[in-house]
N, CA, C and O atoms as a DFTB+ gen file, in Angstrom:
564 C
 N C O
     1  1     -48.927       6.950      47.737
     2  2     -47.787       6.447      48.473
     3  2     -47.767       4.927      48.360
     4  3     -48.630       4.108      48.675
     5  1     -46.552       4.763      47.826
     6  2     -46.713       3.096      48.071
     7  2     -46.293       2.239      49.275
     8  3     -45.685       2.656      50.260
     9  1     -46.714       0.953      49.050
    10  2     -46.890      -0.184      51.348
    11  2     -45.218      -0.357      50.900
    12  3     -44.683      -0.037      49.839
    13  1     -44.561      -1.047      52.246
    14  2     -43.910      -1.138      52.372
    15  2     -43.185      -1.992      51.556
    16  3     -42.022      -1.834      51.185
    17  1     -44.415      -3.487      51.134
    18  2     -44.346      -4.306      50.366
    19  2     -43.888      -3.886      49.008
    20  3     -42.913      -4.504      48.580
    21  1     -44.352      -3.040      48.313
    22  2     -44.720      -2.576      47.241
    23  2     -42.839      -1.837      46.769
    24  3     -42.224      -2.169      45.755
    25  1     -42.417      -1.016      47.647
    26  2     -41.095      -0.311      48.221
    27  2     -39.992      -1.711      48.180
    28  3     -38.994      -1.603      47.469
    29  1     -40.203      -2.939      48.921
    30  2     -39.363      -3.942      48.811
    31  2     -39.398      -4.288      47.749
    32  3     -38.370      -4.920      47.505
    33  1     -40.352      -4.202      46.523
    34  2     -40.367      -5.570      45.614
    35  2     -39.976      -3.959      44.410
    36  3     -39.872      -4.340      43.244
    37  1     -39.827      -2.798      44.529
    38  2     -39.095      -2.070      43.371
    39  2     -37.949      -2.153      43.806
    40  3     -37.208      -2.719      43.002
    41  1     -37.360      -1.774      44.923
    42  2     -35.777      -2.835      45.088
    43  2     -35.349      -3.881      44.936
    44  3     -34.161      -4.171      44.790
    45  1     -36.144      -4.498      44.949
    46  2     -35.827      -5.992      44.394
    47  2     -35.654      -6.274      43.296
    48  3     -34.635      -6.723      42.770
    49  1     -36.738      -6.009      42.812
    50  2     -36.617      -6.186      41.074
    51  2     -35.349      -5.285      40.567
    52  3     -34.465      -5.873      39.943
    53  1     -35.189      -3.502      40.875
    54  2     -34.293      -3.242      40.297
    55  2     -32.730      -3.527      40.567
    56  3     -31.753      -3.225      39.881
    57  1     -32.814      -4.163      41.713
    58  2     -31.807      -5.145      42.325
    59  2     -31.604      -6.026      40.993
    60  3     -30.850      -5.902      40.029
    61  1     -32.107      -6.505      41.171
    62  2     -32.305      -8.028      40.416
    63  2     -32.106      -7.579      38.854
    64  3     -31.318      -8.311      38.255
    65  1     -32.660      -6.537      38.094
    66  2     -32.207      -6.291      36.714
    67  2     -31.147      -5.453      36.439
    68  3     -30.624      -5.265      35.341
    69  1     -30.809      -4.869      37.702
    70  2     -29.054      -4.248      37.349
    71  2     -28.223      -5.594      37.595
    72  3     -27.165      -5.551      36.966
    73  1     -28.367      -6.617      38.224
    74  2     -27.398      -7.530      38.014
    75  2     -27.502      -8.365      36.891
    76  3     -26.539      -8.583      36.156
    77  1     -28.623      -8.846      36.718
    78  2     -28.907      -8.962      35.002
    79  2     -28.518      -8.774      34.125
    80  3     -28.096      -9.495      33.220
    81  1     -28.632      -7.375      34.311
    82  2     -28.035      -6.770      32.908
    83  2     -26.257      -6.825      33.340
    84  3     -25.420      -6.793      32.438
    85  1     -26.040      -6.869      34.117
    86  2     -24.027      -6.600      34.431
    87  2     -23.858      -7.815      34.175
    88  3     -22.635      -7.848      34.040
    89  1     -24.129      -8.585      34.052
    90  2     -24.164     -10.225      33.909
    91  2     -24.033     -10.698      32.570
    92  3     -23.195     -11.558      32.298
    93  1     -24.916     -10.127      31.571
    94  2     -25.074      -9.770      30.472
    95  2     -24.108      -9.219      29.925
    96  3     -23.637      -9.853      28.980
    97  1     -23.516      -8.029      30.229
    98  2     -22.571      -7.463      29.432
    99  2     -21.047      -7.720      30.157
   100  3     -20.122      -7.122      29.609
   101  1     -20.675      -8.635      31.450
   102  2     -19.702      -9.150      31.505
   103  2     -19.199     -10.260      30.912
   104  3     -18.038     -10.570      30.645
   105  1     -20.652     -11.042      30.674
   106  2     -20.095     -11.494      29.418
   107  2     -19.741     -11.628      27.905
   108  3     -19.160     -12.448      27.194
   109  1     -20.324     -10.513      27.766
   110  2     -19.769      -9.818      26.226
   111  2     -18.689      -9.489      26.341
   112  3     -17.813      -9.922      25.593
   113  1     -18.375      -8.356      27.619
   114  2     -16.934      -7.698      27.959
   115  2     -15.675      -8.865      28.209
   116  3     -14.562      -8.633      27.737
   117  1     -15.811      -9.520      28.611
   118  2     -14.930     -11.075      28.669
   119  2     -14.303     -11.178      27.446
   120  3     -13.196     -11.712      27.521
   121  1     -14.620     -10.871      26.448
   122  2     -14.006     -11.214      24.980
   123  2     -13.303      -9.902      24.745
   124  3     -12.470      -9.981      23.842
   125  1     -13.410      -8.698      25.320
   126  2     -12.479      -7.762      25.604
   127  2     -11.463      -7.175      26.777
   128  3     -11.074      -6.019      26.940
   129  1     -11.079      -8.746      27.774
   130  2     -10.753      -8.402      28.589
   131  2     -11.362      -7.171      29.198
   132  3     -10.606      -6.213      29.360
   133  1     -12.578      -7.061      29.548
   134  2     -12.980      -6.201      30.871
   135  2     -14.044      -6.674      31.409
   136  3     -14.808      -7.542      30.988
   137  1     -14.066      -6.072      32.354
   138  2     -15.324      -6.136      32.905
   139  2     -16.290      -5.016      32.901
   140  3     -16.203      -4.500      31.786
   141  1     -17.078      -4.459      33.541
   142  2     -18.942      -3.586      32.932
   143  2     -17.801      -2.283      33.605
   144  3     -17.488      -1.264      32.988
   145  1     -17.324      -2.661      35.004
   146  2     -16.991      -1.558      35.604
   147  2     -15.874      -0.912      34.575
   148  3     -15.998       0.182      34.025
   149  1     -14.804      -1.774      34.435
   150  2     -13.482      -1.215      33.765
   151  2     -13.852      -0.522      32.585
   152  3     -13.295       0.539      32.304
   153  1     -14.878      -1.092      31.750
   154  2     -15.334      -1.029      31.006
   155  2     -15.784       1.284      30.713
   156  3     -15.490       2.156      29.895
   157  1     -16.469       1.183      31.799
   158  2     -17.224       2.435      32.275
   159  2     -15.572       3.480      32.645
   160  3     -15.464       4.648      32.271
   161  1     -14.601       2.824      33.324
   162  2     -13.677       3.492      33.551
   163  2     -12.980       4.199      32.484
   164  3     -12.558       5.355      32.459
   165  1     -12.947       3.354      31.684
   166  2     -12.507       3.673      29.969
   167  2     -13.164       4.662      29.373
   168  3     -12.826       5.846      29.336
   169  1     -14.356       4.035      28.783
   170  2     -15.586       5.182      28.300
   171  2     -15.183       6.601      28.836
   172  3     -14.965       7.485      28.007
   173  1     -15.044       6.932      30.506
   174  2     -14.648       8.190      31.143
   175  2     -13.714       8.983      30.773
   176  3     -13.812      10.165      30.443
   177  1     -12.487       8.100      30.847
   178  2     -11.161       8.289      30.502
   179  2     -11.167       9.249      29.172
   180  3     -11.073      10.476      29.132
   181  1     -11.317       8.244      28.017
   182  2     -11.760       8.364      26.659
   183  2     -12.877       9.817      26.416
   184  3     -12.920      10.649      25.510
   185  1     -13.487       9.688      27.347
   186  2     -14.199      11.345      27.222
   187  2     -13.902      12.559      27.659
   188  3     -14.335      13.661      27.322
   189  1     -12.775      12.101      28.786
   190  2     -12.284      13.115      29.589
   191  2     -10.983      12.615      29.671
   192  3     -10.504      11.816      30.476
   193  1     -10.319      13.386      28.422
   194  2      -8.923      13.147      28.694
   195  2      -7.841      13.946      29.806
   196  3      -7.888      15.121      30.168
   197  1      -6.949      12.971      30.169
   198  2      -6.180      13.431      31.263
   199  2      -7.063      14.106      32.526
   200  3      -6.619      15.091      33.116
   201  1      -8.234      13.551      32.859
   202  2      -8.885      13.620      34.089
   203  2      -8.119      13.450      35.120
   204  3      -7.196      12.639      35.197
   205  1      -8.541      14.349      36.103
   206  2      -8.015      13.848      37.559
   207  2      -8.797      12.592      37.953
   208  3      -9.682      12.099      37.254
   209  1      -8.349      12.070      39.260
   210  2      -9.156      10.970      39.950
   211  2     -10.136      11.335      40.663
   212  3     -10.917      10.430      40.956
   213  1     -10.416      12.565      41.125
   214  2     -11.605      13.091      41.209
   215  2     -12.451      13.083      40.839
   216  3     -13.516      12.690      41.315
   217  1     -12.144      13.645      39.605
   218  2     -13.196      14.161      38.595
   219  2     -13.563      12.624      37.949
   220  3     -14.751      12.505      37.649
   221  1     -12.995      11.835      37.780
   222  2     -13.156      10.401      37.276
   223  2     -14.131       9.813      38.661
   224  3     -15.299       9.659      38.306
   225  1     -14.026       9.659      39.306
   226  2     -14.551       9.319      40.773
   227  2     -16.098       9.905      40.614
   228  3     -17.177       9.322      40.511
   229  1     -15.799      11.071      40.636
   230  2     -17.475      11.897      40.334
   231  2     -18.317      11.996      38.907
   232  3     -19.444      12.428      38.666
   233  1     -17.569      11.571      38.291
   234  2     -18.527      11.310      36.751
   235  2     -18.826       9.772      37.027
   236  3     -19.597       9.362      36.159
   237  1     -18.523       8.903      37.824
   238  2     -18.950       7.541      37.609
   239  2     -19.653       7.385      39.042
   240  3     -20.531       6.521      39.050
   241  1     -19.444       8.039      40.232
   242  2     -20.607       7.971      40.829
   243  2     -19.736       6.794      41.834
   244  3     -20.384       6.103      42.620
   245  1     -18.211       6.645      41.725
   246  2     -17.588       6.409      43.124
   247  2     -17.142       6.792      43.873
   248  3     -17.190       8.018      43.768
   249  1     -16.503       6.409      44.964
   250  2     -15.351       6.883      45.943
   251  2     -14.395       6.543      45.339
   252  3     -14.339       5.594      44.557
   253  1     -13.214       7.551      45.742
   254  2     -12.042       7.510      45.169
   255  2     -10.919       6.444      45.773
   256  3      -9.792       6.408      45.278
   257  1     -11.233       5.726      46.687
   258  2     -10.907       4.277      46.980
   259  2     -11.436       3.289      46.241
   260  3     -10.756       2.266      46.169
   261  1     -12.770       3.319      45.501
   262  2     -12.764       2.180      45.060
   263  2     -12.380       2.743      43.646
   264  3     -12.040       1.851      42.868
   265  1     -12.351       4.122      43.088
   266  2     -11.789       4.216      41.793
   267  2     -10.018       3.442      41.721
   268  3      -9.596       2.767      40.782
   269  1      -9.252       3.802      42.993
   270  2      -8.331       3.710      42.571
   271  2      -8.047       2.131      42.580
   272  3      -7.063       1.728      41.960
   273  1      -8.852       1.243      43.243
   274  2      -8.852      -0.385      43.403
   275  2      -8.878      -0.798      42.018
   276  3      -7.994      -1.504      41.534
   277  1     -10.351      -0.168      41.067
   278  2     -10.442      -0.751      40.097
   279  2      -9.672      -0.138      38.765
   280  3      -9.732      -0.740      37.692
   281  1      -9.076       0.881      38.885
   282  2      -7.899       1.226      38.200
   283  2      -6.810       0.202      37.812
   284  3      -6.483      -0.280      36.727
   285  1      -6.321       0.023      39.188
   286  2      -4.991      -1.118      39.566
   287  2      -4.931      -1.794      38.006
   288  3      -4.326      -1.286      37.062
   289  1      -5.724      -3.097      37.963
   290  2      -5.602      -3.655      36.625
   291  2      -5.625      -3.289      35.620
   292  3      -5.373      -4.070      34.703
   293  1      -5.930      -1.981      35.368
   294  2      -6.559      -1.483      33.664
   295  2      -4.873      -0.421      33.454
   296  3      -4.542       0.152      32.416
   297  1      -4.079      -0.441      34.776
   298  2      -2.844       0.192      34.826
   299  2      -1.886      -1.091      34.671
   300  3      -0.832      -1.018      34.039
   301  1      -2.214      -1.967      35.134
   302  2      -1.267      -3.296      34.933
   303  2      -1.087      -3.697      33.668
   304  3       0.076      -3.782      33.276
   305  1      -2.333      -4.075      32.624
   306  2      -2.540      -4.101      31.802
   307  2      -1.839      -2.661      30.378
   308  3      -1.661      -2.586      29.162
   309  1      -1.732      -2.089      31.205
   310  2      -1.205      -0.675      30.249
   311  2      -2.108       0.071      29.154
   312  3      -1.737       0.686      28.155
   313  1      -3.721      -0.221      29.755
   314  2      -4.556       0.513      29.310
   315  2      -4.739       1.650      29.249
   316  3      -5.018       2.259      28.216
   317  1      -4.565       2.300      30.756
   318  2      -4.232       3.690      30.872
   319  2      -3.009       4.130      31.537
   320  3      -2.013       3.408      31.585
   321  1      -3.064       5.413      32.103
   322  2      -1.598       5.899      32.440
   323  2      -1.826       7.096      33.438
   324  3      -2.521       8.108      33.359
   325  1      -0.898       6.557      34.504
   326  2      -1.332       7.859      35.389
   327  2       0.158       8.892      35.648
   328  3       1.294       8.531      35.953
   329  1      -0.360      10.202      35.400
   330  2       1.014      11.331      35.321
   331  2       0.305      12.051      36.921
   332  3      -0.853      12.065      37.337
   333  1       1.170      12.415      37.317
   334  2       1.340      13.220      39.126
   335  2       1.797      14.615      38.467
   336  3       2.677      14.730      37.614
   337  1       1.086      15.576      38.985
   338  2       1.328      16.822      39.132
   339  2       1.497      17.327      39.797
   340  3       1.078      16.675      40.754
   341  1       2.071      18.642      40.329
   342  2       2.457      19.524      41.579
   343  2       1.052      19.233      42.452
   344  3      -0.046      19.356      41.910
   345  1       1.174      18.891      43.658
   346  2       0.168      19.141      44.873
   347  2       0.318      17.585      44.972
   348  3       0.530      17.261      46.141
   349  1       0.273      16.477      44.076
   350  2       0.147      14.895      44.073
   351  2      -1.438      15.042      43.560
   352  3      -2.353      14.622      44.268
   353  1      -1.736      15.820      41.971
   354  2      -3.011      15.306      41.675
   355  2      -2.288      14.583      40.499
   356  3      -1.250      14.839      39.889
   357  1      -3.281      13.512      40.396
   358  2      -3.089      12.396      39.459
   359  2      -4.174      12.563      38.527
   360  3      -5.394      12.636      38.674
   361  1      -3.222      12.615      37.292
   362  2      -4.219      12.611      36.161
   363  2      -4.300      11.254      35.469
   364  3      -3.311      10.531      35.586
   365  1      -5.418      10.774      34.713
   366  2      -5.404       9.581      34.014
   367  2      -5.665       9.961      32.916
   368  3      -6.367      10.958      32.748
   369  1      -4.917       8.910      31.419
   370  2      -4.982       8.964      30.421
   371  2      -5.132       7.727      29.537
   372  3      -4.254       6.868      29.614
   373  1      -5.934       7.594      28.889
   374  2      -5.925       6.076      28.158
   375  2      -4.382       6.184      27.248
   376  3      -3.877       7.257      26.919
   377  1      -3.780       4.786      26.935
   378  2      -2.627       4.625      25.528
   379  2      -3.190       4.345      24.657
   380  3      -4.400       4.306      24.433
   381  1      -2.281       4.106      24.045
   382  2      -3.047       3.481      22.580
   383  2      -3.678       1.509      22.577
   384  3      -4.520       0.926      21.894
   385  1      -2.745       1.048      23.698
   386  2      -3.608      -0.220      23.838
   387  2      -4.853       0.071      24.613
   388  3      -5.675      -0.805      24.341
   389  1      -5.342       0.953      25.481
   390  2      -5.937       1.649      26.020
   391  2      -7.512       1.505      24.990
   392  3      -8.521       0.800      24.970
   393  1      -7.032       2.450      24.365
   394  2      -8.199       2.949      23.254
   395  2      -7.979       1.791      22.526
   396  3      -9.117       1.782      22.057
   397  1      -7.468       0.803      22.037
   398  2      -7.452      -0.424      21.016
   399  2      -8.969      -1.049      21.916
   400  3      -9.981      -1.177      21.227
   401  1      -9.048      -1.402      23.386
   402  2      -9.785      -2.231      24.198
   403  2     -10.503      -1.089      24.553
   404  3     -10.729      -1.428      25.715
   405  1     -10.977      -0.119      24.461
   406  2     -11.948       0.666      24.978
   407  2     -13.158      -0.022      23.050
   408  3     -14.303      -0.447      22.896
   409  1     -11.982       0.263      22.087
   410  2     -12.865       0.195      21.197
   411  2     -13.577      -0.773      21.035
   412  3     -14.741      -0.648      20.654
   413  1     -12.948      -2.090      21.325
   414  2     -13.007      -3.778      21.130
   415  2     -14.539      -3.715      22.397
   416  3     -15.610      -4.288      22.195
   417  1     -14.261      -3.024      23.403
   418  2     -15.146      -3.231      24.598
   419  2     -16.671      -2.422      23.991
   420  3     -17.708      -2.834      24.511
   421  1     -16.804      -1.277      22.897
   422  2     -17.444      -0.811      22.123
   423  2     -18.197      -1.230      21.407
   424  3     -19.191      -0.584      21.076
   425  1     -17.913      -2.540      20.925
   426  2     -17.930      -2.955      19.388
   427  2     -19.096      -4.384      20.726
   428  3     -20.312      -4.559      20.650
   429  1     -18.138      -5.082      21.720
   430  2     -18.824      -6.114      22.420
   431  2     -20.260      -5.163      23.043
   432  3     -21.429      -5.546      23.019
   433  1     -19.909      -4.275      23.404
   434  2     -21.230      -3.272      24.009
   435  2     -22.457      -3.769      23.211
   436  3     -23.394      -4.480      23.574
   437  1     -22.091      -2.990      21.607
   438  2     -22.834      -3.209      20.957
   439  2     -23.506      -3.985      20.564
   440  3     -24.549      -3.564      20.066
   441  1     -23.324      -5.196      20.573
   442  2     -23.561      -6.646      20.913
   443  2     -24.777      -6.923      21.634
   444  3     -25.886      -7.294      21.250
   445  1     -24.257      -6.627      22.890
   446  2     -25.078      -7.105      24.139
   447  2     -26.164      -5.877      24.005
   448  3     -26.882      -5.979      25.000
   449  1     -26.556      -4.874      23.292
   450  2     -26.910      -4.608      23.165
   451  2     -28.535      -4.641      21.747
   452  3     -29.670      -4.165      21.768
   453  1     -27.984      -5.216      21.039
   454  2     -28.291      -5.987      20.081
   455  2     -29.484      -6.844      20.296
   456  3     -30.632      -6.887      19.854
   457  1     -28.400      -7.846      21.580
   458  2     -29.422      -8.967      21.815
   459  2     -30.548      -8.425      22.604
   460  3     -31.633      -8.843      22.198
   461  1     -30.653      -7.148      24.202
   462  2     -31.471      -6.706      24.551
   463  2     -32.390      -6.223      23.406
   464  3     -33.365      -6.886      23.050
   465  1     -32.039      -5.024      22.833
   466  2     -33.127      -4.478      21.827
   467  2     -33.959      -5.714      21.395
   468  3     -35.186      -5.689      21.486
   469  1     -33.087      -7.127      20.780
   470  2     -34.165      -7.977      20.089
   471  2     -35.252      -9.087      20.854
   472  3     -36.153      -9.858      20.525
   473  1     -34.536      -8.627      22.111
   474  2     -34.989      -9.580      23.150
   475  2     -36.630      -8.641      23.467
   476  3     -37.770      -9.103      23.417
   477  1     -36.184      -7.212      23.790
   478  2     -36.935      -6.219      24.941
   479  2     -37.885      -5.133      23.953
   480  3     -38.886      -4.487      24.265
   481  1     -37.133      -5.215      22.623
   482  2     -37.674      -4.184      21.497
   483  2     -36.768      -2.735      22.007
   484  3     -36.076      -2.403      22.970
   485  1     -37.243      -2.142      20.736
   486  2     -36.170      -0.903      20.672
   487  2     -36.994       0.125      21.486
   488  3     -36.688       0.627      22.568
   489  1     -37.792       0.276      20.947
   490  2     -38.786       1.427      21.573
   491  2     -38.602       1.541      22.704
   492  3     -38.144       2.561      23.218
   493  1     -39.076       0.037      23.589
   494  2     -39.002       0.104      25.531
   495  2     -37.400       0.098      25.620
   496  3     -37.097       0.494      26.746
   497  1     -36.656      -0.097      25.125
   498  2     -34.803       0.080      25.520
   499  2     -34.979       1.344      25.075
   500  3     -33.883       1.861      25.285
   501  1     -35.705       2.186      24.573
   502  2     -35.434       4.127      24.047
   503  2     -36.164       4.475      25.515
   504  3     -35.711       5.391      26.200
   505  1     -37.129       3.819      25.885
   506  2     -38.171       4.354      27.202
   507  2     -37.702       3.940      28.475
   508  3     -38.030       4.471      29.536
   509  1     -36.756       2.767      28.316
   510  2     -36.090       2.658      29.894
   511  2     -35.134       3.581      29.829
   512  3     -35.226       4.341      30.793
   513  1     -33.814       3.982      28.754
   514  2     -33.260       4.049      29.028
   515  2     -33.071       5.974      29.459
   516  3     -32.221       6.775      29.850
   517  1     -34.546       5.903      29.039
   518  2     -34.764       8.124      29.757
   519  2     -35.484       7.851      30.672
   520  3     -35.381       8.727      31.530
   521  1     -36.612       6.593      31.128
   522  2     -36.636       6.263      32.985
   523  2     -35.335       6.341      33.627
   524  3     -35.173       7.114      34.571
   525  1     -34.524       5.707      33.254
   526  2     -33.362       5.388      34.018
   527  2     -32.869       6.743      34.011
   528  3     -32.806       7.219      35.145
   529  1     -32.547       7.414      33.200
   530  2     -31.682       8.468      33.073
   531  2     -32.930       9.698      34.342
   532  3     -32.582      10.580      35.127
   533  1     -33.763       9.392      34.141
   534  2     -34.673      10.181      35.248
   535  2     -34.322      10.049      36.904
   536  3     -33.865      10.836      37.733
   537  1     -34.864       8.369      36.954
   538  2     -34.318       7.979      38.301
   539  2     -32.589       8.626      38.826
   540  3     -32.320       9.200      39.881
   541  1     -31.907       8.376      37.998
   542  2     -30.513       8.719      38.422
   543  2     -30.504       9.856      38.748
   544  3     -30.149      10.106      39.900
   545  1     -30.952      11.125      37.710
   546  2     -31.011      12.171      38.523
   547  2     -31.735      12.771      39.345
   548  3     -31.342      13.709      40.039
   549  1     -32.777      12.335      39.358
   550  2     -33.673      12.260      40.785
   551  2     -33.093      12.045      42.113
   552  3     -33.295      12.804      43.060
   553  1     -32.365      10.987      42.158
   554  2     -31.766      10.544      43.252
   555  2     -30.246      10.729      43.500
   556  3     -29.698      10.258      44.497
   557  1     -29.497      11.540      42.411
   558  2     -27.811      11.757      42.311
   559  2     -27.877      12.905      43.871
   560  3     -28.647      13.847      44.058
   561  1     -26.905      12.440      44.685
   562  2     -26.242      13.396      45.334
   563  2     -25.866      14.940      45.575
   564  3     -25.069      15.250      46.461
């Protein structure tokens, strides 16, 4: 079991390297007009076409208030597109400028990715990134 101390300073740190890293790839994403989040909204979209806001909400691990906040712009922009169906479910769909900046946001990913691997090595970015994928579902809802 770990002290209490021990409990503060793995929140901390992983505090501290998820903003890091969002920091990191907002500024890659900057050269594709987005940001890490919008960014992730896309990716979804793009995998799950014509998703509800639900189902978009629950593959990314928000509330559907803050999905629909950070929507707003990526709809202003005319990235994606939302169609209403009988009951008032809303489906989302990327356009084609949509997918132009999902790809551009792809290509910057890759990037910032680049520089981690050469920074962190490939191997430990292959070994965090199935820790991470552990922790998440360890702890998913």
């Amino acid at each position: 079991m770990h002290s209490e101390q021990q409990t503060e300073l793995f929140v901390a740190l992983l505090s501290q390297a998820s903003r890091s890293v969002t920091r990191l790839y907002r500024r890659y994403l900057t050269e594709a007009d987005l940001t890490p989040r919008q960014f992730q909204i896309l990716m979804e979209v793009g995998r799950n076409p014509s998703a509800r806001m639900i189902e978009l909400a629950e593959a990314l691990s928000l509330d559907r208030t803050t999905l629909v906040r950070e929507t707003q712009p990526l709809l202003r922009r005319g990235y994606i597109e939302a169609s209403v169906e009988a009951r008032r479910r809303q489906h989302i769909s990327l356009t084609p400028q949509g997918t132009e900046r999902l790809e551009e946001g792809l290509a910057r990913c890759a990037l910032a990715e680049e520089f981690l691997e050469s920074s962190f090595g490939q191997d430990r970015m292959s070994q965090l990134m199935i820790e991470l994928r552990a922790v998440i579902s360890a702890t998913h809802d």
